[in-house]
C-alpha positions as CSV (number, residue, x, y, z in Angstrom):
1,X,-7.2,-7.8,-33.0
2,X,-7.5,-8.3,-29.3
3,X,-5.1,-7.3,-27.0
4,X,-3.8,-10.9,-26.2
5,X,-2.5,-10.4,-29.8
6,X,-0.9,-7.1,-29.4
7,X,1.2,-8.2,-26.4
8,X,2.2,-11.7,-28.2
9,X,3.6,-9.2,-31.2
10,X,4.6,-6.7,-29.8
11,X,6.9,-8.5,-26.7
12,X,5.5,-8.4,-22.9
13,X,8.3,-6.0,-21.0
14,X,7.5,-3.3,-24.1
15,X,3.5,-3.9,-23.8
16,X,3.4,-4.0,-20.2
17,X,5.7,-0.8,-19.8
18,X,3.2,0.9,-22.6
19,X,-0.3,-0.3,-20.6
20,X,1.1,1.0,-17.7
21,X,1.8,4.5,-19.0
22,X,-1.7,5.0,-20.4
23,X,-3.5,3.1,-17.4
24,X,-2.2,5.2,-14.4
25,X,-1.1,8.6,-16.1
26,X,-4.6,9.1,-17.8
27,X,-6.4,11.6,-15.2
28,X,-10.7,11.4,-16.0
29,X,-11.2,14.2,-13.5
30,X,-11.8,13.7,-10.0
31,X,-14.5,11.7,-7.9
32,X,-15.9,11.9,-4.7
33,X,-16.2,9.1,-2.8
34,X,-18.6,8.8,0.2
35,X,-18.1,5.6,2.2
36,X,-22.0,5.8,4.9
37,X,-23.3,4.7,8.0
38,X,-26.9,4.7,8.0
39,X,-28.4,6.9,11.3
40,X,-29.0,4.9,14.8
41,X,-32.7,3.0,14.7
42,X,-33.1,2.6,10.8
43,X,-32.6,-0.9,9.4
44,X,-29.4,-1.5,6.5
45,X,-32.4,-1.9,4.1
46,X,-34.6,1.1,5.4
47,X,-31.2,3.3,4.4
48,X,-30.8,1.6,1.1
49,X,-33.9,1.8,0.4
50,X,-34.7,5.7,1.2
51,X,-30.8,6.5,-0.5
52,X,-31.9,5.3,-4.4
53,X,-35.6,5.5,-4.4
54,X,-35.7,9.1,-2.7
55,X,-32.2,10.8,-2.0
56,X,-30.9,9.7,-5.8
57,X,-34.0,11.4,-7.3
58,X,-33.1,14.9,-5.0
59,X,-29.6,14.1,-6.3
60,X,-30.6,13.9,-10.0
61,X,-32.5,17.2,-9.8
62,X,-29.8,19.0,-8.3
63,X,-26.9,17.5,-10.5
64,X,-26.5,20.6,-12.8
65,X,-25.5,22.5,-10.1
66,X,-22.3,20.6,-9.2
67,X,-21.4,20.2,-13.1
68,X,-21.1,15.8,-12.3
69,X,-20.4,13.7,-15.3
70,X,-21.9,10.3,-13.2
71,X,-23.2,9.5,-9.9
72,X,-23.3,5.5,-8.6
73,X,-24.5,4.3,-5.4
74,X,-22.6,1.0,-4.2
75,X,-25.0,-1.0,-1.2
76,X,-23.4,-3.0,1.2
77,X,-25.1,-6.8,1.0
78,X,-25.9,-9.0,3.7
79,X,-23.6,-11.7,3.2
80,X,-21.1,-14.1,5.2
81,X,-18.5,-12.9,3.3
82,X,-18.5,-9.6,3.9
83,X,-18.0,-10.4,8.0
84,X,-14.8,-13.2,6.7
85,X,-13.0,-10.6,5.3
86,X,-14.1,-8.0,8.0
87,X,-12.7,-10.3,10.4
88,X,-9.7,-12.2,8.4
89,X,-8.0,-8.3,8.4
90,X,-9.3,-6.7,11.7
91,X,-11.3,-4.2,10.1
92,X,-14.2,-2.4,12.1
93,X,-17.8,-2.6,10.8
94,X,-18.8,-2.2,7.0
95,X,-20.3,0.5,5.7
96,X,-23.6,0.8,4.4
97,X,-23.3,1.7,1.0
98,X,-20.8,3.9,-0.9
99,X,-21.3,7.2,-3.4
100,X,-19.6,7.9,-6.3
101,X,-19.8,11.4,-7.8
102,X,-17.1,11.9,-11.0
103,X,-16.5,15.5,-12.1
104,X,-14.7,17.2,-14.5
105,X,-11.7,18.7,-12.1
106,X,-11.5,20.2,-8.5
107,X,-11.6,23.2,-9.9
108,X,-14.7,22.8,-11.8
109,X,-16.5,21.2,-9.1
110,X,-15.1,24.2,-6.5
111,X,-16.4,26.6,-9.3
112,X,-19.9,25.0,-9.2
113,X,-20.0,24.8,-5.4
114,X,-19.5,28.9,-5.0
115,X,-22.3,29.6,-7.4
116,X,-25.9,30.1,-6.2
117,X,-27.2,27.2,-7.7
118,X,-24.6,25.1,-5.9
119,X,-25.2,26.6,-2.7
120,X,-28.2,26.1,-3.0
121,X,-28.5,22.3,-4.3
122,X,-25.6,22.0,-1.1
123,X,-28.0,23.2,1.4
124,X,-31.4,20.5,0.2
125,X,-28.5,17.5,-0.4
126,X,-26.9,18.0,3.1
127,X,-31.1,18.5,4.8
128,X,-32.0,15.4,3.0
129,X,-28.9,13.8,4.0
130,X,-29.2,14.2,7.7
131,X,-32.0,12.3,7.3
132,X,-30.9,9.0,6.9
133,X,-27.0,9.0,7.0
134,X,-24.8,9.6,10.3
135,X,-22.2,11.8,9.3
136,X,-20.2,11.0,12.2
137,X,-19.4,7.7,11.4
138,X,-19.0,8.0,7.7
139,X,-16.4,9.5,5.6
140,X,-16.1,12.1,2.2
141,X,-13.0,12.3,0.2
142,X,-11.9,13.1,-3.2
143,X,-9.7,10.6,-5.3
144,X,-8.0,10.7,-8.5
145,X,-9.1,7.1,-9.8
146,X,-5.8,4.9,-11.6
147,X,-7.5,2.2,-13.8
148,X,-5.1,-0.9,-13.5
């Protein structure tokens, strides 16, 4: 039965308190989230370009080292739409892509950064990085993710 049928039986204020509970109490880890500006004289598709055809291949063979469950790369696109909303909320320029990296825990991922692999696969990642993104202008933070 589909869930249209579960809330119809089982009343909406009941269903909707029980969704809630499971949806923002269930913890899947941690992610890393890496909003990027691409580096002063390369072109939005130049970055995009180098970041999955060359950076996510570094990034797959150094994976094991940081323990990751999944790793997505969201690219900006060239669209009108993207400068409406920019501009309907007085936000400053977009981004040029984003990075997901999900892991286990904190402390799993902090485990696997102090080994020597990690080190290691920290040191070629961060090189390869420099490369294309401008760390100055983008941003690196961990979040707990709340599926609504």
């Amino acid at each position: 039965m589909g869930t249209r049928g579960v809330a119809v039986r089982c009343g909406l204020d009941r269903c909707t308190r029980a969704w809630m509970e499971t949806t923002t109490t269930k913890k899947d880890g941690i992610k890393l989230v890496m909003c990027l500006t691409r580096r002063e004289g390369t072109t939005r598709a130049e970055f995009q370009d180098y970041w999955l055809n060359s950076h996510a291949k570094l990034w797959a063979r150094h994976a094991g080292a940081y323990r990751s469950k999944r790793y997505v790369q969201a690219h900006t696109v060239e669209t009108a739409l993207n400068e409406g909303l920019r501009a309907s909320r007085g936000m400053g320029p977009a981004y040029d892509g984003v990075a997901e990296v999900w892991f286990e825990s904190e402390a799993a991922l902090m485990e696997a950064m102090g080994t020597a692999e990690g080190e290691a696969a920290s040191t070629v990642l961060l090189a390869d990085e420099g490369t294309f993104i401008d760390h100055s202008r983008s941003v690196a933070f961990i979040v707990e993710e709340h599926a609504l």
